[in-house]
C-alpha positions as CSV (number, residue, x, y, z in Angstrom):
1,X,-21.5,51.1,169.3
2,X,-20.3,54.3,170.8
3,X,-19.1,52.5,174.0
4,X,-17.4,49.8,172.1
5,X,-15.4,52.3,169.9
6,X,-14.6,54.3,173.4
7,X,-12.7,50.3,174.4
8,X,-11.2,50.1,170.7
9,X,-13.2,46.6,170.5
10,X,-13.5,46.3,167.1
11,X,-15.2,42.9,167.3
12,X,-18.5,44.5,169.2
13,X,-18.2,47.6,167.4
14,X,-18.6,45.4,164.4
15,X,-21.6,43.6,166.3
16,X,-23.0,46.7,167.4
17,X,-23.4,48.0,163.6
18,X,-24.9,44.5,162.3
19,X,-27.7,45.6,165.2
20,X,-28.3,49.0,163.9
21,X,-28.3,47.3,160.4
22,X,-31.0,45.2,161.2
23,X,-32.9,47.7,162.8
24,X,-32.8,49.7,160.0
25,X,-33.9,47.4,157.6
26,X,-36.6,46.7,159.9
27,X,-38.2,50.3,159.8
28,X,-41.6,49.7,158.6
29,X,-41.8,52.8,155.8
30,X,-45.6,52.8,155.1
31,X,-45.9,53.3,159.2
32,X,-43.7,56.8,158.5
33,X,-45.8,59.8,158.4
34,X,-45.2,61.4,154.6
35,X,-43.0,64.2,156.2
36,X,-41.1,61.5,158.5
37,X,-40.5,59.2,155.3
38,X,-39.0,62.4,153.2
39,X,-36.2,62.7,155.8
40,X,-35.6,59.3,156.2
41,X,-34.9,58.5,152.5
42,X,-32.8,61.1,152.1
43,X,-30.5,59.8,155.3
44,X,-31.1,55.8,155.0
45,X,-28.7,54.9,152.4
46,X,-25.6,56.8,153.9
47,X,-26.9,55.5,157.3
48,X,-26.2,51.8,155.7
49,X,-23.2,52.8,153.9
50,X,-21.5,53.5,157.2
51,X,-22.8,50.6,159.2
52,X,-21.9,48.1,156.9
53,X,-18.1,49.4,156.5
54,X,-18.5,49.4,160.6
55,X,-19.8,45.9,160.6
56,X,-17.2,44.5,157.8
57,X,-14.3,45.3,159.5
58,X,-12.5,45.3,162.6
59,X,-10.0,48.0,162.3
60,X,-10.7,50.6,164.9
61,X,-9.9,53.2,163.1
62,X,-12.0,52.7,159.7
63,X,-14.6,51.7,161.9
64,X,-14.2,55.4,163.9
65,X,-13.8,57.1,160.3
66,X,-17.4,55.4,159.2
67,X,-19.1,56.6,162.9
68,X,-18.3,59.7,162.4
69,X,-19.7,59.9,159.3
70,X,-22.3,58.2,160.5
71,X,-22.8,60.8,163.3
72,X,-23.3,63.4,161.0
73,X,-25.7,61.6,159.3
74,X,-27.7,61.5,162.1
75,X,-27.1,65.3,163.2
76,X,-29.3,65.9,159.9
């Protein structure tokens, strides 16, 4: 996603965050260790949040706004 932001592709940025999307509706939650499962419900709904306002859109610059918040996120 990162490298397609760095291009201002907005179509594979889009693509990109569909990927993540799916691979986060994918994590298997009872697999989590309890500690592990905590931290990611407190995270997984703002991770989604951003990656579908990525994914819907094609406008660089909404799509920048949502990864950095969706940096952040992950800096948690």
């Amino acid at each position: 996603m990162k490298d397609a932001l760095i291009t201002s592709d907005g179509t594979k940025t889009a693509l990109a965050s569909k990927e993540l999307l799916a691979a986060v509706n994918n994590v298997k939650m009872d697999k989590l260790e309890m500690e592990v499962h905590m931290v990611w419900m407190k995270v997984v709904n703002l991770i989604k949040e951003d990656a579908e306002h990525i994914a819907d859109t094609k406008d660089i610059k909404h799509q920048r706004d949502h990864f950095t918040s969706l940096s952040k996120t992950f800096m948690h």
